[in-house]
C-alpha positions as CSV (number, residue, x, y, z in Angstrom):
1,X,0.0,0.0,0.0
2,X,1.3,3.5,-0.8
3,X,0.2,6.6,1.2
4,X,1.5,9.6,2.3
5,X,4.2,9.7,5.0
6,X,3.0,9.6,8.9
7,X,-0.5,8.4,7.7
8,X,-2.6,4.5,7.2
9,X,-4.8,6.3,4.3
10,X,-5.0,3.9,1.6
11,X,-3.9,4.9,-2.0
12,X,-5.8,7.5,-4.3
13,X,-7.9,6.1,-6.9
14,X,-5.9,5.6,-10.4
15,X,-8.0,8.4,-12.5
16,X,-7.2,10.8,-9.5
17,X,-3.7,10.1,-10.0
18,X,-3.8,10.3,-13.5
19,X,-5.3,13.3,-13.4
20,X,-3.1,15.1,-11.4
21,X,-0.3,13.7,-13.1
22,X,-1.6,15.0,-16.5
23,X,-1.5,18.0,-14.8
24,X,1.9,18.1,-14.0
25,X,2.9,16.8,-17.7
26,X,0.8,19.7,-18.9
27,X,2.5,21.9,-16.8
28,X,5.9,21.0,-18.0
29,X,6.1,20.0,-21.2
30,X,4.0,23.4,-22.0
31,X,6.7,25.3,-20.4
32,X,9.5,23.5,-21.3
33,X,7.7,23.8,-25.1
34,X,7.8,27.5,-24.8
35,X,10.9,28.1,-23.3
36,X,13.7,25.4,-24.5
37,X,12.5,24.0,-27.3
38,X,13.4,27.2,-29.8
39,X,17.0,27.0,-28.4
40,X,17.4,23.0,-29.0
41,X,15.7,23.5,-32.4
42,X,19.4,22.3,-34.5
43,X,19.8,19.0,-32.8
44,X,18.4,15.6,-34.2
45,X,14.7,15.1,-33.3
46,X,15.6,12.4,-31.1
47,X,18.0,14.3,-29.2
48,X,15.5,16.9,-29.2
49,X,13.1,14.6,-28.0
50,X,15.5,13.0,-25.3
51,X,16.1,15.9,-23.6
52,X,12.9,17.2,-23.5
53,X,11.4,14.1,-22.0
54,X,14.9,14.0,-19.8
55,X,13.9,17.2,-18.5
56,X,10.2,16.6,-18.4
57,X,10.5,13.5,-16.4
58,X,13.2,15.3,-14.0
59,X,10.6,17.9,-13.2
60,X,7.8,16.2,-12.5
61,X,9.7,13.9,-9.7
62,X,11.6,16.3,-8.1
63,X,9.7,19.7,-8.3
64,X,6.4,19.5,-9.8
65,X,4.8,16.1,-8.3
66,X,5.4,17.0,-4.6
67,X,3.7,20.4,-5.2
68,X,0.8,19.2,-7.0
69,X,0.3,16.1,-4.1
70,X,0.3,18.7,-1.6
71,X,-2.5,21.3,-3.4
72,X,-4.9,18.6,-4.5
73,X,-4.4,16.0,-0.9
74,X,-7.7,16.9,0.2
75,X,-9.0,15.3,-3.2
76,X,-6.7,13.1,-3.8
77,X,-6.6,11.4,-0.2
78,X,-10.7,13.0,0.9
């Protein structure tokens, strides 16, 4: 069972967790999109591609998901 630290709750429900993490993917590769992409635009497309996800992927486990888990608990755990 997975649940948040210092609690017995028992794990969201899959399309609350999808939906929050389509959130987070939103979030990020929209950004990232806007931001990098026009300055990686003369590598390879799967370079491109690499990094982007790379970066993506880096994002939502270290910055993005935690704050996201936190905002929406009340819905996500209820």
């Amino acid at each position: 069972m997975v649940s948040l630290p210092n609690t017995a709750s028992p794990p969201p429900p899959k399309y609350k967790t999808a939906t929050v993490t389509w959130i987070g993917v939103y979030i990020c590769s929209s950004l990232l999109g806007y931001f990098l992409v026009p300055y990686l635009g003369g590598l390879p497309y799967l370079l491109r591609q690499a990094i982007t996800t790379g970066l993506v992927v880096s994002l939502l486990a270290y910055v993005v998901m935690p704050r996201l888990t936190r905002l929406f608990r009340k819905w996500l755990y209820g």
